[in-house]
CHARMM-style PDB file with segment names, atoms N, HN, CA, C and O in Angstrom:
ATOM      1  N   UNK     1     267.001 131.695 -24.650  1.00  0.00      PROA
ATOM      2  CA  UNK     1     265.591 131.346 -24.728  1.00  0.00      PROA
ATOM      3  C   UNK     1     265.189 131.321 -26.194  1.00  0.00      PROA
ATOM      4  O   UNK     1     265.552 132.157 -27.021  1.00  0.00      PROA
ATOM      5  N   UNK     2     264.458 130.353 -26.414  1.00  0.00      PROA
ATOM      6  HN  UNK     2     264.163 129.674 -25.742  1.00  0.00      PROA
ATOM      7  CA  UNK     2     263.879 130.058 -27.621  1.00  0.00      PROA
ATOM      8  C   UNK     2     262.972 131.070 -28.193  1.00  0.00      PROA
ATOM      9  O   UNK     2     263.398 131.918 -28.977  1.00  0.00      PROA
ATOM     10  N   UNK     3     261.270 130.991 -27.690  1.00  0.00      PROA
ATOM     11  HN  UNK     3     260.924 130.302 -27.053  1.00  0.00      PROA
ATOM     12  CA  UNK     3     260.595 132.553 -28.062  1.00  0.00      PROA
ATOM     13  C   UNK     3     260.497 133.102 -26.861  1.00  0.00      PROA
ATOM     14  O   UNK     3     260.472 132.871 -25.652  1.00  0.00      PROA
ATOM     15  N   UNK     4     260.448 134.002 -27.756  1.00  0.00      PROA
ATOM     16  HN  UNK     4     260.469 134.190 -28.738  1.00  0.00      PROA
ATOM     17  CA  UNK     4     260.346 135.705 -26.671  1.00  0.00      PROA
ATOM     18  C   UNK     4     259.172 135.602 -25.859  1.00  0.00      PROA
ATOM     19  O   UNK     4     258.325 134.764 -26.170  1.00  0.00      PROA
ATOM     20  N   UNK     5     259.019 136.274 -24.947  1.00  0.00      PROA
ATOM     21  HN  UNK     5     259.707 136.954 -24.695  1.00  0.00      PROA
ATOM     22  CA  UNK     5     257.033 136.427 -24.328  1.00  0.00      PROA
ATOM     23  C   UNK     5     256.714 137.418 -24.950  1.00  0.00      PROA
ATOM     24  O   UNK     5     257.413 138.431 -24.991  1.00  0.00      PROA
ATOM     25  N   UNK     6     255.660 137.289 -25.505  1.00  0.00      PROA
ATOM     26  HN  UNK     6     255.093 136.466 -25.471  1.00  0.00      PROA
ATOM     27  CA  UNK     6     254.983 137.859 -26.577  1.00  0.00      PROA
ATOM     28  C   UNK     6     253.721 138.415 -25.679  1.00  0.00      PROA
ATOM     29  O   UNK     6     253.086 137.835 -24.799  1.00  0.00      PROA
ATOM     30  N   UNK     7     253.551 140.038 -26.328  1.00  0.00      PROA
ATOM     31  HN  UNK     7     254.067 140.510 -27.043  1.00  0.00      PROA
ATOM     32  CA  UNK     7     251.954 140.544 -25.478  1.00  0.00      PROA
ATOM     33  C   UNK     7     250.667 139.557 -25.548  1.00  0.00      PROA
ATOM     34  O   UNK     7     249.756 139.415 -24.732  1.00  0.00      PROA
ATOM     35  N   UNK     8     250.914 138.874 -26.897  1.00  0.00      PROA
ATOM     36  HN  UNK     8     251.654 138.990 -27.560  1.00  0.00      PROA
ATOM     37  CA  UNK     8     249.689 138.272 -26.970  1.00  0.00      PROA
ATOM     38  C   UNK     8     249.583 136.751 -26.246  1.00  0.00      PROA
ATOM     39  O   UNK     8     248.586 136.126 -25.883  1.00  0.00      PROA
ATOM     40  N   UNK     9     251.074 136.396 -26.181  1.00  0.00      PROA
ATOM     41  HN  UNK     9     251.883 136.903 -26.476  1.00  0.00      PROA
ATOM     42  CA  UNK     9     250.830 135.158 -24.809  1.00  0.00      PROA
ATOM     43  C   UNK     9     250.601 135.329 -23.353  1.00  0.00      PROA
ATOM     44  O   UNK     9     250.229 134.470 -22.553  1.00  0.00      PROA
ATOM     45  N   UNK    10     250.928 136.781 -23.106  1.00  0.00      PROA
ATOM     46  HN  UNK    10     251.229 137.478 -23.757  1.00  0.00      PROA
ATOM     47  CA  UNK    10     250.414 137.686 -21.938  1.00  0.00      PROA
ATOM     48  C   UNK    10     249.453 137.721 -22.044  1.00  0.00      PROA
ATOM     49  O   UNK    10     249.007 137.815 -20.901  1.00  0.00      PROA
ATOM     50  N   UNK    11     248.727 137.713 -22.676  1.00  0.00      PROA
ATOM     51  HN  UNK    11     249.089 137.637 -23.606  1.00  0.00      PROA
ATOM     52  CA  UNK    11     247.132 138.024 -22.236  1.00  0.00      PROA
ATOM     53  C   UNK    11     246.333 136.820 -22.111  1.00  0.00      PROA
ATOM     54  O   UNK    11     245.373 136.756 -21.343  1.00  0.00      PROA
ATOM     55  N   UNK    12     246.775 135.710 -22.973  1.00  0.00      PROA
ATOM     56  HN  UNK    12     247.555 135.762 -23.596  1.00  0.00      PROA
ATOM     57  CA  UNK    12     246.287 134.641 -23.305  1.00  0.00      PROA
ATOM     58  C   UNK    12     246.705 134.182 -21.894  1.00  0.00      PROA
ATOM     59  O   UNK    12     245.568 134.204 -21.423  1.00  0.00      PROA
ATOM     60  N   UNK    13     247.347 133.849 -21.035  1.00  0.00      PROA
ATOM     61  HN  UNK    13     248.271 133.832 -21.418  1.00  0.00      PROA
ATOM     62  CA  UNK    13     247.396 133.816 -19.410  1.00  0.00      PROA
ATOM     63  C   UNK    13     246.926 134.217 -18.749  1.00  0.00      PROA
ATOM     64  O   UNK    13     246.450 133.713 -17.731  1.00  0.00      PROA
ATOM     65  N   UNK    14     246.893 135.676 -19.250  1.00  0.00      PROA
ATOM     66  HN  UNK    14     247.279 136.086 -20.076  1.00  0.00      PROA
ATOM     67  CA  UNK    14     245.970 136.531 -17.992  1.00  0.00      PROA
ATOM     68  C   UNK    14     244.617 136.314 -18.207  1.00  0.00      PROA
ATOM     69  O   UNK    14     243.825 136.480 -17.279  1.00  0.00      PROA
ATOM     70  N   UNK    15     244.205 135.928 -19.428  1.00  0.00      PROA
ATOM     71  HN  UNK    15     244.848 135.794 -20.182  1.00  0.00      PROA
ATOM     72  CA  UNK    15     242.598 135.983 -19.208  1.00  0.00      PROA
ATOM     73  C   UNK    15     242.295 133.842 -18.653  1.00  0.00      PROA
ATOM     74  O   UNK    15     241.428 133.196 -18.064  1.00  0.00      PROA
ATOM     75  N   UNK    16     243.381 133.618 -19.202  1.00  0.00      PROA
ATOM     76  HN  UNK    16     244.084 134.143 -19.680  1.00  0.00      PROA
ATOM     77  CA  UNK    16     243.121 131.583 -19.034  1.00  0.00      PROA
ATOM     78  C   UNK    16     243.111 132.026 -17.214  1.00  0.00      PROA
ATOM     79  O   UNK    16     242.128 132.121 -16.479  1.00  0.00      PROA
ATOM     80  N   UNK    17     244.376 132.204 -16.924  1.00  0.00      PROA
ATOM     81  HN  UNK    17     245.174 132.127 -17.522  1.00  0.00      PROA
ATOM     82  CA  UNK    17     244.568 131.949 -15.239  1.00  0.00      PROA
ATOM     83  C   UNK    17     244.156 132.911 -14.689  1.00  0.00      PROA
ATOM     84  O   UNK    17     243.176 132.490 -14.075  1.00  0.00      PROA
ATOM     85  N   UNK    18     244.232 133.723 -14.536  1.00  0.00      PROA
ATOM     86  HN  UNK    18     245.029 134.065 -15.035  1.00  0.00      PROA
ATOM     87  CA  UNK    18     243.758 135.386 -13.936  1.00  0.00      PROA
ATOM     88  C   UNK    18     242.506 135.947 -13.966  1.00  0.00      PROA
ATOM     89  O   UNK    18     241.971 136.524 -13.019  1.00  0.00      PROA
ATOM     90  N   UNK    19     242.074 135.787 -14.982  1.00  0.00      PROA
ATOM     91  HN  UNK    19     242.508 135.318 -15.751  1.00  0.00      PROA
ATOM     92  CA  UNK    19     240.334 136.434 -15.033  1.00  0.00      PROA
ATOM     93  C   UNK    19     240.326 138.043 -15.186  1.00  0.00      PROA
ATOM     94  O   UNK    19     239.594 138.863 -14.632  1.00  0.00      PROA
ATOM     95  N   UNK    20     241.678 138.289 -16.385  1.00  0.00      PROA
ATOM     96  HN  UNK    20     242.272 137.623 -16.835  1.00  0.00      PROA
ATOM     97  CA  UNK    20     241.973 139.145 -17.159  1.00  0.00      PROA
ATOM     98  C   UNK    20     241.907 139.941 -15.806  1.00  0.00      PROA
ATOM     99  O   UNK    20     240.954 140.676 -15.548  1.00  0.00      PROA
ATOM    100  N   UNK    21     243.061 139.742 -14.883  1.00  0.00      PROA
ATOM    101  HN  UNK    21     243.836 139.146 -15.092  1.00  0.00      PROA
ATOM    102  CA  UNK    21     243.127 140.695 -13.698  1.00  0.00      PROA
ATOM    103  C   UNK    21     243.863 141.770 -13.995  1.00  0.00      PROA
ATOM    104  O   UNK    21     243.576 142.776 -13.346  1.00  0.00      PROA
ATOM    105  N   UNK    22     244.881 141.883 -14.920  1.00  0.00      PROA
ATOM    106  HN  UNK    22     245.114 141.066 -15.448  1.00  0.00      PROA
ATOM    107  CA  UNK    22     245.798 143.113 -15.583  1.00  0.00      PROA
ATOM    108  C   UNK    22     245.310 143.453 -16.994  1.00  0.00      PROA
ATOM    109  O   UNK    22     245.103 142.726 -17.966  1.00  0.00      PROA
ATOM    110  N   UNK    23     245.188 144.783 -16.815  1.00  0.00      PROA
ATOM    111  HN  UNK    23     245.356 145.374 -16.026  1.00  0.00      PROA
ATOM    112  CA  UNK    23     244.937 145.134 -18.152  1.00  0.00      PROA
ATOM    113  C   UNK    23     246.361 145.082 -19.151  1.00  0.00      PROA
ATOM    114  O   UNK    23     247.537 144.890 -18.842  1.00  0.00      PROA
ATOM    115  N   UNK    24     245.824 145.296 -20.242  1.00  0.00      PROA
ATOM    116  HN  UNK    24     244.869 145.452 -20.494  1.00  0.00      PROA
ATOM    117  CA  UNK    24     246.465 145.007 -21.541  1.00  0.00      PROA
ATOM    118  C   UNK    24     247.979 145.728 -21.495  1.00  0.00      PROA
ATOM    119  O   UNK    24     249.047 145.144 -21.683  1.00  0.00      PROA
ATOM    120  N   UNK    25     247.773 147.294 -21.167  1.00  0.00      PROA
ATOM    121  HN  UNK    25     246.906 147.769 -21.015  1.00  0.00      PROA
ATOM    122  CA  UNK    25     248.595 148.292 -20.826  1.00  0.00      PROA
ATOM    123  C   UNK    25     249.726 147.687 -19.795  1.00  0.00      PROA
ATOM    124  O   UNK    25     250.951 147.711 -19.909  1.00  0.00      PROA
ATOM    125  N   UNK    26     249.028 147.218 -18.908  1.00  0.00      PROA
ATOM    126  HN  UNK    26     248.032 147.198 -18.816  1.00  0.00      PROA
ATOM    127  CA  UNK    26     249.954 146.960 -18.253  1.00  0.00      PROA
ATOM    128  C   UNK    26     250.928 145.746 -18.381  1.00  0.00      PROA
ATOM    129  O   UNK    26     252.042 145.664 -17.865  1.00  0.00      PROA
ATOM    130  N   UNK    27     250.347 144.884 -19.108  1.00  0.00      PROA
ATOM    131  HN  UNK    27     249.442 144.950 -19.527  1.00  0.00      PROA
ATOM    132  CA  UNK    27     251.012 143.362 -20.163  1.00  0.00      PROA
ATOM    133  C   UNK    27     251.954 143.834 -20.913  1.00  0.00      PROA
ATOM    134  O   UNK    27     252.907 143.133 -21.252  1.00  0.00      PROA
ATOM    135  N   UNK    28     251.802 145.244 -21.319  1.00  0.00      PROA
ATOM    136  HN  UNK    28     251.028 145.814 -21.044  1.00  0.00      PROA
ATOM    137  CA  UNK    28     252.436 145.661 -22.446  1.00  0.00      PROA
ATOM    138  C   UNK    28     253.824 146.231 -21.873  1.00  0.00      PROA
ATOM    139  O   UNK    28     254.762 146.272 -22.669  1.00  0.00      PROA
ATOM    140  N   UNK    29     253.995 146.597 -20.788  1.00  0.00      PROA
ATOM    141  HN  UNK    29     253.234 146.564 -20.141  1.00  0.00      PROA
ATOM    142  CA  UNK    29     254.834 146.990 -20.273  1.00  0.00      PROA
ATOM    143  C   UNK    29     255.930 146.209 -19.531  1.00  0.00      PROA
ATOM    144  O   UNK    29     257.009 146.419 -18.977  1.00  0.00      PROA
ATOM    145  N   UNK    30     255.170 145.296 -19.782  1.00  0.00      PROA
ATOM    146  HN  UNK    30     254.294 145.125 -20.232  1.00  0.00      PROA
ATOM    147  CA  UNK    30     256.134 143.678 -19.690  1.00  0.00      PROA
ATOM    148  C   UNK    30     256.927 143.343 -20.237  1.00  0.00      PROA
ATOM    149  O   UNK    30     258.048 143.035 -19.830  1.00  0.00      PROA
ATOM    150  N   UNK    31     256.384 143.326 -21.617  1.00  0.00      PROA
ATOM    151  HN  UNK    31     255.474 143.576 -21.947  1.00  0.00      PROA
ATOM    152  CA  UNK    31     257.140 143.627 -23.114  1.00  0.00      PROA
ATOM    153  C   UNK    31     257.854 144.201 -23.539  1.00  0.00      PROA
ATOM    154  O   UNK    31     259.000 143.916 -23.887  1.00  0.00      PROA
ATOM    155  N   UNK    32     257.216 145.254 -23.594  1.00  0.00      PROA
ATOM    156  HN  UNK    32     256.285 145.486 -23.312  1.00  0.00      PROA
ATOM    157  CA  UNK    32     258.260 146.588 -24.347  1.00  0.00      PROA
ATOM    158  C   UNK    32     258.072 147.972 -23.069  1.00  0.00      PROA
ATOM    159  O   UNK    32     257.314 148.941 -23.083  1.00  0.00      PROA
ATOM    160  N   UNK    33     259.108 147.541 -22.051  1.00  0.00      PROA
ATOM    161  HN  UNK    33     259.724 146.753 -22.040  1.00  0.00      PROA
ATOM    162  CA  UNK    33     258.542 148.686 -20.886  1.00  0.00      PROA
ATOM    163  C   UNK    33     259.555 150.375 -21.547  1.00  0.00      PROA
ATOM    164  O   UNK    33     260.557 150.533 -22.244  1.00  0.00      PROA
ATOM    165  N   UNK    34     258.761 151.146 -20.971  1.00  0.00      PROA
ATOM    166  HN  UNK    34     257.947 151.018 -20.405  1.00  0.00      PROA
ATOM    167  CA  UNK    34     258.833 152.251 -21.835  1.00  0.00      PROA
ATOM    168  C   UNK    34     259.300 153.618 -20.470  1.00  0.00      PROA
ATOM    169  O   UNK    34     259.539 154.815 -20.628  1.00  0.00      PROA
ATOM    170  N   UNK    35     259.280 152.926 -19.434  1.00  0.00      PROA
ATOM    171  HN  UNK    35     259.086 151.953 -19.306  1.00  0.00      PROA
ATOM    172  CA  UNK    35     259.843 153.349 -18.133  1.00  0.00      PROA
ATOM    173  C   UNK    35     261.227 153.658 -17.582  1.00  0.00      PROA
ATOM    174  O   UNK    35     261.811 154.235 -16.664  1.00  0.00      PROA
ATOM    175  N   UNK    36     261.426 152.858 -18.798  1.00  0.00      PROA
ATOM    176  HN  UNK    36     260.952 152.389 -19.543  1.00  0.00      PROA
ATOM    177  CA  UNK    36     263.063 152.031 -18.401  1.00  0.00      PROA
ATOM    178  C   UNK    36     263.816 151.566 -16.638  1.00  0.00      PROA
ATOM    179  O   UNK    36     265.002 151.521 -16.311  1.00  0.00      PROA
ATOM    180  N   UNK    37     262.770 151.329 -15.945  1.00  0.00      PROA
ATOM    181  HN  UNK    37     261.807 151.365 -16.211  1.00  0.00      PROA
ATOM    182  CA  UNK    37     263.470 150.889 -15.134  1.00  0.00      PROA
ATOM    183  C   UNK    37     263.028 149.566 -14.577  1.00  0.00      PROA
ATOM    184  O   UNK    37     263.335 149.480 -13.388  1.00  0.00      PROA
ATOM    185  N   UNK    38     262.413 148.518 -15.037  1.00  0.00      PROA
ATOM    186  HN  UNK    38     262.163 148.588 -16.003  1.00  0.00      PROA
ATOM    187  CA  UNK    38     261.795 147.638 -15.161  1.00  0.00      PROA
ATOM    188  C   UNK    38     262.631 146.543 -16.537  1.00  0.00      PROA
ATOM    189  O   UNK    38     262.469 146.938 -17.692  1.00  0.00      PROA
ATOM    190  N   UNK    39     263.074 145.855 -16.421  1.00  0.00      PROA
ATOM    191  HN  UNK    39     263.206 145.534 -15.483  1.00  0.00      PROA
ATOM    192  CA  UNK    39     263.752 144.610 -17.291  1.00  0.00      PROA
ATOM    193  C   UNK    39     262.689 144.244 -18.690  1.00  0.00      PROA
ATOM    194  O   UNK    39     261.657 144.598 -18.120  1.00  0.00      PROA
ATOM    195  N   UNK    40     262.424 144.003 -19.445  1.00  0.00      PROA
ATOM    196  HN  UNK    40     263.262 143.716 -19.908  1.00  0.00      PROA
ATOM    197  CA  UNK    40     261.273 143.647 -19.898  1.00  0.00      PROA
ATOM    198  C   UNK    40     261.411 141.919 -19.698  1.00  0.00      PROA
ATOM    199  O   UNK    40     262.412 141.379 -19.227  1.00  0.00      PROA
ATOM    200  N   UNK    41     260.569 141.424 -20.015  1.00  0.00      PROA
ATOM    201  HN  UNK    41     259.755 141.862 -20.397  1.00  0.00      PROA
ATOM    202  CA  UNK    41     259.872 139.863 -19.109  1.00  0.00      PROA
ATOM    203  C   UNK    41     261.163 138.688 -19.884  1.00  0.00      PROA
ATOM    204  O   UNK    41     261.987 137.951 -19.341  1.00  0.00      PROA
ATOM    205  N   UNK    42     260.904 138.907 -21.111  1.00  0.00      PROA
ATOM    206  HN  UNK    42     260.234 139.506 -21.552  1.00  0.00      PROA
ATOM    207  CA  UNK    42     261.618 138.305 -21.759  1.00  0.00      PROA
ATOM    208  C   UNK    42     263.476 137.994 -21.317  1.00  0.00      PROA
ATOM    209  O   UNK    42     264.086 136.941 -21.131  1.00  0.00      PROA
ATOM    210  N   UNK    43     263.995 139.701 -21.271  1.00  0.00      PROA
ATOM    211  HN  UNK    43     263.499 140.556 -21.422  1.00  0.00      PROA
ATOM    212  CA  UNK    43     265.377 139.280 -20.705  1.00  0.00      PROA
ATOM    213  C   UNK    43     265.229 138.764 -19.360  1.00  0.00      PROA
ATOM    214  O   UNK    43     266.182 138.134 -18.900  1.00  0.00      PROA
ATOM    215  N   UNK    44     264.080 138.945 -18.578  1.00  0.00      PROA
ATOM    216  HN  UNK    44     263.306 139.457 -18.952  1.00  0.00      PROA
ATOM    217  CA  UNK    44     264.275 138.591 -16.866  1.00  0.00      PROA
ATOM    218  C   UNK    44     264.218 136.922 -17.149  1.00  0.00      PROA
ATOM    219  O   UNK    44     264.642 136.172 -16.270  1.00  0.00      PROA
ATOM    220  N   UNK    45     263.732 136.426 -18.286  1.00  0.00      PROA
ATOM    221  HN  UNK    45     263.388 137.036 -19.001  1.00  0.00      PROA
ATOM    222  CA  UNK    45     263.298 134.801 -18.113  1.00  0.00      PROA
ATOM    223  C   UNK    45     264.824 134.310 -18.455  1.00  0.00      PROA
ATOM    224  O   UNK    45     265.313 133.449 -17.724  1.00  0.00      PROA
ATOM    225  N   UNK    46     265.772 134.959 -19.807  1.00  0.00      PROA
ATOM    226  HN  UNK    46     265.375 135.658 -20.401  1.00  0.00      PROA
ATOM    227  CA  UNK    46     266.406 134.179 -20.403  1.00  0.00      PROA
ATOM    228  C   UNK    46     267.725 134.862 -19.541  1.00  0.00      PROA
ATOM    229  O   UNK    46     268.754 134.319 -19.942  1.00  0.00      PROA
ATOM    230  N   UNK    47     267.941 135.624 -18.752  1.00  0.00      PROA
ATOM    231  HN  UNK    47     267.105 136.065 -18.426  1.00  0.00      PROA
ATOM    232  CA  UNK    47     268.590 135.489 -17.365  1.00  0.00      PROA
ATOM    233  C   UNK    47     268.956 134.421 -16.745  1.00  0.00      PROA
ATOM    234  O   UNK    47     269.975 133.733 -16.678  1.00  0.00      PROA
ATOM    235  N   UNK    48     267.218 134.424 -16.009  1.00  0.00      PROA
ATOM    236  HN  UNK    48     266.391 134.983 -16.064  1.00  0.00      PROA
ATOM    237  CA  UNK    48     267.202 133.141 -14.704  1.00  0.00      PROA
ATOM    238  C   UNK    48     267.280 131.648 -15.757  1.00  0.00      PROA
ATOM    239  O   UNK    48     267.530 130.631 -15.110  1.00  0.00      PROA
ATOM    240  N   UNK    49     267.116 131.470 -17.078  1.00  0.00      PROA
ATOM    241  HN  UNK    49     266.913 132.296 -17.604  1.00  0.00      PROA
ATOM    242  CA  UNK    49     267.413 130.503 -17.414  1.00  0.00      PROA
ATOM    243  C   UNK    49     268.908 130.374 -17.559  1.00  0.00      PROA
ATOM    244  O   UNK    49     269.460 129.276 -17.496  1.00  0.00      PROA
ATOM    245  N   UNK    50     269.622 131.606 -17.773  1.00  0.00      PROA
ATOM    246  HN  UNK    50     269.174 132.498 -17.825  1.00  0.00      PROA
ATOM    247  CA  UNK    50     271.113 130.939 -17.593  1.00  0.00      PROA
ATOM    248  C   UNK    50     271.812 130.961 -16.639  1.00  0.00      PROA
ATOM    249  O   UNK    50     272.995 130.618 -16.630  1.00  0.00      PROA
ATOM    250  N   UNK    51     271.025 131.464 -15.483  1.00  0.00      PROA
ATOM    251  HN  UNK    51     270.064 131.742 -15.490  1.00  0.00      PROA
ATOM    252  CA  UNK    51     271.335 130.848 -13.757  1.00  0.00      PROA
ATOM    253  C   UNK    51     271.065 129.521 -13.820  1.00  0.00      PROA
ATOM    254  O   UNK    51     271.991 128.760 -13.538  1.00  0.00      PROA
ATOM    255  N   UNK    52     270.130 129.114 -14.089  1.00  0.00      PROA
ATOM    256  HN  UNK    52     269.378 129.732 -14.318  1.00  0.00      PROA
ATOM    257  CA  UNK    52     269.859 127.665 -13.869  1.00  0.00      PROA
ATOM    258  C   UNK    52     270.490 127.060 -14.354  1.00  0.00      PROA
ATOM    259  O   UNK    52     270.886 126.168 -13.604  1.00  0.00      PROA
ATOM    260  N   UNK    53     271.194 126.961 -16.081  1.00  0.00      PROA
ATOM    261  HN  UNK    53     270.872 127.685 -16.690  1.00  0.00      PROA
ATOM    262  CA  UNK    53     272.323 126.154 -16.730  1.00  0.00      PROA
ATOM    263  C   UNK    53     273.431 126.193 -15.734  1.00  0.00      PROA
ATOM    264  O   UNK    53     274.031 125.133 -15.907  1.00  0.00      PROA
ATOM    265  N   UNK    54     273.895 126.726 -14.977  1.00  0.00      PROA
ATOM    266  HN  UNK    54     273.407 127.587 -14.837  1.00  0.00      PROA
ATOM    267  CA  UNK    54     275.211 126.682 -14.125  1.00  0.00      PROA
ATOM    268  C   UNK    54     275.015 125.308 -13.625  1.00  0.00      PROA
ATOM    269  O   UNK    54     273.970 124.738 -13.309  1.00  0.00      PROA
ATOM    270  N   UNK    55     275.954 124.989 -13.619  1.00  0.00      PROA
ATOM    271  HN  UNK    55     276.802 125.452 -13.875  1.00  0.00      PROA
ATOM    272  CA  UNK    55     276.756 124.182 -12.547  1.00  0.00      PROA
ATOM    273  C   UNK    55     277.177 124.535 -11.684  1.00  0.00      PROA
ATOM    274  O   UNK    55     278.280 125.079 -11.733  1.00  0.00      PROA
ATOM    275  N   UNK    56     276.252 124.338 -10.076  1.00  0.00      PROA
ATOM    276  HN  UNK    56     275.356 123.895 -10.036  1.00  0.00      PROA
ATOM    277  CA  UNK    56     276.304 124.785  -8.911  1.00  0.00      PROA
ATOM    278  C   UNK    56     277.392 124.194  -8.080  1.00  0.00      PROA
ATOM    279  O   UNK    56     277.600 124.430  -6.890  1.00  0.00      PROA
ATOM    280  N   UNK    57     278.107 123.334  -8.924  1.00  0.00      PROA
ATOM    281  HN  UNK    57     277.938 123.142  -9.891  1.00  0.00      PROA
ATOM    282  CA  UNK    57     279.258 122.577  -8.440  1.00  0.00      PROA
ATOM    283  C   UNK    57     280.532 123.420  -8.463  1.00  0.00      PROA
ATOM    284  O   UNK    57     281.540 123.144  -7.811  1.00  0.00      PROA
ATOM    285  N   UNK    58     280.402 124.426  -9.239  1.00  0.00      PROA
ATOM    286  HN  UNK    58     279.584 124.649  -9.769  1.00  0.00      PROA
ATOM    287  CA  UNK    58     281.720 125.238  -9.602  1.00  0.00      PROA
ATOM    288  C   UNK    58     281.766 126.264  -8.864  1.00  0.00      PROA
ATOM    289  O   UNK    58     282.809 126.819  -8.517  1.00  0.00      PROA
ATOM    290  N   UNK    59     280.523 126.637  -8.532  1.00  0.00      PROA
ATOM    291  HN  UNK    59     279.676 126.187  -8.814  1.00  0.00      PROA
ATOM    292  CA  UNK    59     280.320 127.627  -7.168  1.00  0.00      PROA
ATOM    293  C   UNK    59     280.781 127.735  -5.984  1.00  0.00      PROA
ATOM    294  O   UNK    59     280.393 126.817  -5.260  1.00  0.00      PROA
ATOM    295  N   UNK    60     281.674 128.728  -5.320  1.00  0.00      PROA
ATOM    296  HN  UNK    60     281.988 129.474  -5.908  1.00  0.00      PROA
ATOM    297  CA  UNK    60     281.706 128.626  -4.266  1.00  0.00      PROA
ATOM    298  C   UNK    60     280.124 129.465  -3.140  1.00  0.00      PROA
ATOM    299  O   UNK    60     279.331 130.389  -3.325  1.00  0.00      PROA
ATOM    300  N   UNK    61     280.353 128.578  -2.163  1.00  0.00      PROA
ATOM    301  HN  UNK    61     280.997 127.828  -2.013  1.00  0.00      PROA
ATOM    302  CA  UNK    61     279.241 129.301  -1.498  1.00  0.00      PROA
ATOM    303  C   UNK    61     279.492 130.865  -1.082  1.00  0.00      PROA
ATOM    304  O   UNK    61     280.518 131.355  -0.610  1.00  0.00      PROA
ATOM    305  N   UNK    62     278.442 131.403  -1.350  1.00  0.00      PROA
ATOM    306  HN  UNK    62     277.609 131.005  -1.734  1.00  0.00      PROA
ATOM    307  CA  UNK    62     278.549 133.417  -1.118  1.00  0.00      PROA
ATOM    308  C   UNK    62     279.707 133.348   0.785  1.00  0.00      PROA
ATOM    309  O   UNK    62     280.802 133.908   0.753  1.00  0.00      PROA
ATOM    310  N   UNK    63     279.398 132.874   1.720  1.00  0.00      PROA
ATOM    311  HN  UNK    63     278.508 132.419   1.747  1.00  0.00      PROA
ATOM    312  CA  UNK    63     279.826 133.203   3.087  1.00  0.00      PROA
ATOM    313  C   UNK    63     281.510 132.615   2.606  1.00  0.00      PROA
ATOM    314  O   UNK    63     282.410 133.453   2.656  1.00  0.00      PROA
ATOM    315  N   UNK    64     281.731 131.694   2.319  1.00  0.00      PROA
ATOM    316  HN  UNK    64     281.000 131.013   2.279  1.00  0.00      PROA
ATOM    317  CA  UNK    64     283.144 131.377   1.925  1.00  0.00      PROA
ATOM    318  C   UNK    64     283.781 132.405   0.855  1.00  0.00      PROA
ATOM    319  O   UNK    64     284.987 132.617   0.984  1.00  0.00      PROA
ATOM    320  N   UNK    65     283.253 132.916   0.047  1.00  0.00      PROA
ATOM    321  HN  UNK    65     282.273 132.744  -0.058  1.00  0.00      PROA
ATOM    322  CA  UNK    65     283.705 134.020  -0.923  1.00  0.00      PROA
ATOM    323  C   UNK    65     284.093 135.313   0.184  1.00  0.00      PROA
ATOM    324  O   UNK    65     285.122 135.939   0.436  1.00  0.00      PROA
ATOM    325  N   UNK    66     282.689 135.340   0.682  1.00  0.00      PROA
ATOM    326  HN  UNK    66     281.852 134.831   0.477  1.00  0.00      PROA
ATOM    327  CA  UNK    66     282.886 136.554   1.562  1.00  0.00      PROA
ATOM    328  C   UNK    66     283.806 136.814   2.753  1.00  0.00      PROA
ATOM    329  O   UNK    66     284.099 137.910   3.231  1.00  0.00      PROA
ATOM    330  N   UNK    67     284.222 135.556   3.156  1.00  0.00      PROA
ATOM    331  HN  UNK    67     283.984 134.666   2.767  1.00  0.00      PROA
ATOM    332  CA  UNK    67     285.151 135.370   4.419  1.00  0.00      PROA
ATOM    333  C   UNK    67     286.692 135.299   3.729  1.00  0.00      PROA
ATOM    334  O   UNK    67     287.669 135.039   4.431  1.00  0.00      PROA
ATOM    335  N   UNK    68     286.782 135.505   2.582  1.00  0.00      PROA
ATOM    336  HN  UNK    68     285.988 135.716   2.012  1.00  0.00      PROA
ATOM    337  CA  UNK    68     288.326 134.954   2.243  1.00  0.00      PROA
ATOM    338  C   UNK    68     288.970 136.218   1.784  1.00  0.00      PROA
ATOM    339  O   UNK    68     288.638 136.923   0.832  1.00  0.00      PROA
ATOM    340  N   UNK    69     290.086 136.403   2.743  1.00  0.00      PROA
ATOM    341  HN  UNK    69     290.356 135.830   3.516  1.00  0.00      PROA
ATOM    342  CA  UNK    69     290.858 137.768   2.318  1.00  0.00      PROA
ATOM    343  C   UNK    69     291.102 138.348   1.311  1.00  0.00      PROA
ATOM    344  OT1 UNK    69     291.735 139.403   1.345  1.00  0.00      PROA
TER     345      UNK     69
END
């Protein structure tokens, strides 16, 4: 992934689409979660973006994996 999600593009969403339904604190924990058991937003995006680069052609389907001795 190119940029990171940034707190301050978090909020800039939450208040455009949301109607600032999450507070700040909790945006922030998106970011830089301090819980540690929560991903922060950023690695969860540039993850599922390199699920999506696959080539689903090279895949076998999960039930054929799972059925083969």
């Amino acid at each position: 992934m190119d940029d990171p999600v940034t707190l301050r593009t978090l909020i800039a969403v939450n208040r455009e689409f949301f109607d600032s339904r999450w507070s700040e604190k909790d945006l922030e924990e998106l970011v830089n979660p301090r819980f540690g058991v929560v991903s922060d937003l950023s690695s969860l995006v540039e993850r599922l973006s390199a699920i999506r680069a696959k080539d689903l052609a090279d895949q076998a389907p999960f039930w054929i994996v799972e059925c083969q001795p």
